[in-house]
N, C-alpha and C positions, 0 to 999 in steps of 0.2 A: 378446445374443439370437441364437438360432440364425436363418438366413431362409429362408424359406418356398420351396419346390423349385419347379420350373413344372409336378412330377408329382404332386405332395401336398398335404396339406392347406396354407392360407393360414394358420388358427389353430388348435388345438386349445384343447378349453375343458373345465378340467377345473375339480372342487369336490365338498363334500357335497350329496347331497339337497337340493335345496328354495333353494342358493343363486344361482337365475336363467339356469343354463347355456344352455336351452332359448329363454329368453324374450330374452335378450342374443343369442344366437348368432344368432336370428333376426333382429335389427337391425342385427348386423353384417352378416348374409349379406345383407341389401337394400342396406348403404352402399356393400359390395364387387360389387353384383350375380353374386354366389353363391349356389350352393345350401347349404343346410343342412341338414348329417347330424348326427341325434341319435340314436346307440347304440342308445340303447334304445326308442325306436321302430321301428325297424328290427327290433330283436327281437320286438318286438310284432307286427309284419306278419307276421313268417315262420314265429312259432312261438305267437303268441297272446298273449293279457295275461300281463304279468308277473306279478301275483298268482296268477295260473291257473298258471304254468309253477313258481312255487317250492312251490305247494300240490301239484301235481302229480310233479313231478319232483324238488326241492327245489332249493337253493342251488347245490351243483355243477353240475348241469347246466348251470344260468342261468347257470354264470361259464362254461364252453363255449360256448354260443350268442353271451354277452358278446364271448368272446375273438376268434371268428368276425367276429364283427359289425365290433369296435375293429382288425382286421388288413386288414379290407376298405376299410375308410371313410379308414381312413391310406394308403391307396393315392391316393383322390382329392380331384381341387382343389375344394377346398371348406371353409365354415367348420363343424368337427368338435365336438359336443359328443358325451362319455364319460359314460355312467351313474357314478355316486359311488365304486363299489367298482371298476369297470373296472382302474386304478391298483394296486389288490392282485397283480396276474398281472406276475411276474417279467418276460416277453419283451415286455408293454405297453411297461411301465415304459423296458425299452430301446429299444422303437420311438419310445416319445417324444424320447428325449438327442438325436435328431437336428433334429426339427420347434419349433416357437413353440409353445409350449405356457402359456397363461396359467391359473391358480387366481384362483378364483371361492372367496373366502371366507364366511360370514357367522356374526354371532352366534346363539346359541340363542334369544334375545330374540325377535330379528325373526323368525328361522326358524320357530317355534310359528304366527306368526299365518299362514304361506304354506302350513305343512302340515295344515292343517286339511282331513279329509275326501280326502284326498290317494291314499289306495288304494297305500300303500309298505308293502307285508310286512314289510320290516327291524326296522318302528317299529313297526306292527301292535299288538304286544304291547310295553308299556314307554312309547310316546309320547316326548315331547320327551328325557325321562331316557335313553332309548336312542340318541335321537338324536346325542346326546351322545357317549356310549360310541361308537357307529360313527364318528365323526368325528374325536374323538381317536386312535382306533385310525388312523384314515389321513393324518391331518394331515403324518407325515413324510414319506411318499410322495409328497403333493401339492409337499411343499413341495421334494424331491428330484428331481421333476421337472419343475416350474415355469421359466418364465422370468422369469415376471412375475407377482404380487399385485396382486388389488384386491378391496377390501371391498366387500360389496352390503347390508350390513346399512341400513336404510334410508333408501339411495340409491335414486333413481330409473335405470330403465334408460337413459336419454339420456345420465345423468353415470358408469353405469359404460360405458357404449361411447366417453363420449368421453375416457377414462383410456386404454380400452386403445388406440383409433385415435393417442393421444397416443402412447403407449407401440411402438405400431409404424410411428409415421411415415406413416400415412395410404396407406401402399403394398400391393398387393396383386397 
């Protein structure tokens, strides 16, 4: 496991869509009393809903703003969650080889019941079947930059945070 710099982030938290990045990252960042950067919120603040920016602008853009966003937030200490596709962007990818970076998996199963009503353009059109498709498309990426796996498929959030605090030794 790479370890965590006293200038960067403590974890990065990567996965597809809908596998808890958000909602773990946030239990971590209370156990670690850190803040919590999620990507794509921060994109949301700065340039509007996501659904508005890809109906808008479309796809590339949001992976500029993306890129923006994932190069700022790897600057600071904090627990980092990446929007799903972030991973796609070749210079991410290498900012990652140096930080903790954990993948948040899940199965299709559980994932159908989390994105229900969810407001995800990607899936928009196609549902859980696209879901699919975008996730196998990045599954080797995640898993290329990973330090560490853990399944969220339905696990509760207390038993995937206490994998990963396993998995990193409880230091921060």
């Amino acid at each position: 496991m790479t370890e965590a710099s006293a200038d960067g982030p403590i974890v990065v938290l990567i996965g597809p869509m809908g596998s808890g990045k958000s909602r773990i990252g946030l239990e971590l960042a209370d156990r670690w009393h850190a803040p919590l950067i999620d990507t794509d919120q921060r994109i949301a603040e700065a340039h509007g809903p996501i659904p508005g920016i890809f109906a808008e602008h479309g796809e590339a853009k949001f992976r500029e703003f993306e890129r923006a966003a994932v190069q700022q937030a790897l600057t600071e200490r904090a627990v980092v969650s990446l929007g799903g596709g972030a991973v796609l962007d070749p210079a991410t990818r290498a900012d990652l080889a140096t930080l903790p970076v954990v993948h948040l998996s899940v199965s299709a199963e559980a994932v159908a019941k989390r994105l229900v009503g969810g407001g995800r353009p990607l899936i928009e059109q196609g549902g859980i079947e696209r879901w699919i498709e975008i996730a196998d498309s990045r599954r080797d990426f995640y898993r290329e930059v990973a330090d560490f796996s853990v399944d969220t498929s339905n696990r509760s959030v207390a038993w995937v945070v206490g994998r990963i605090l396993n998995w990193y030794g409880g230091r921060a």
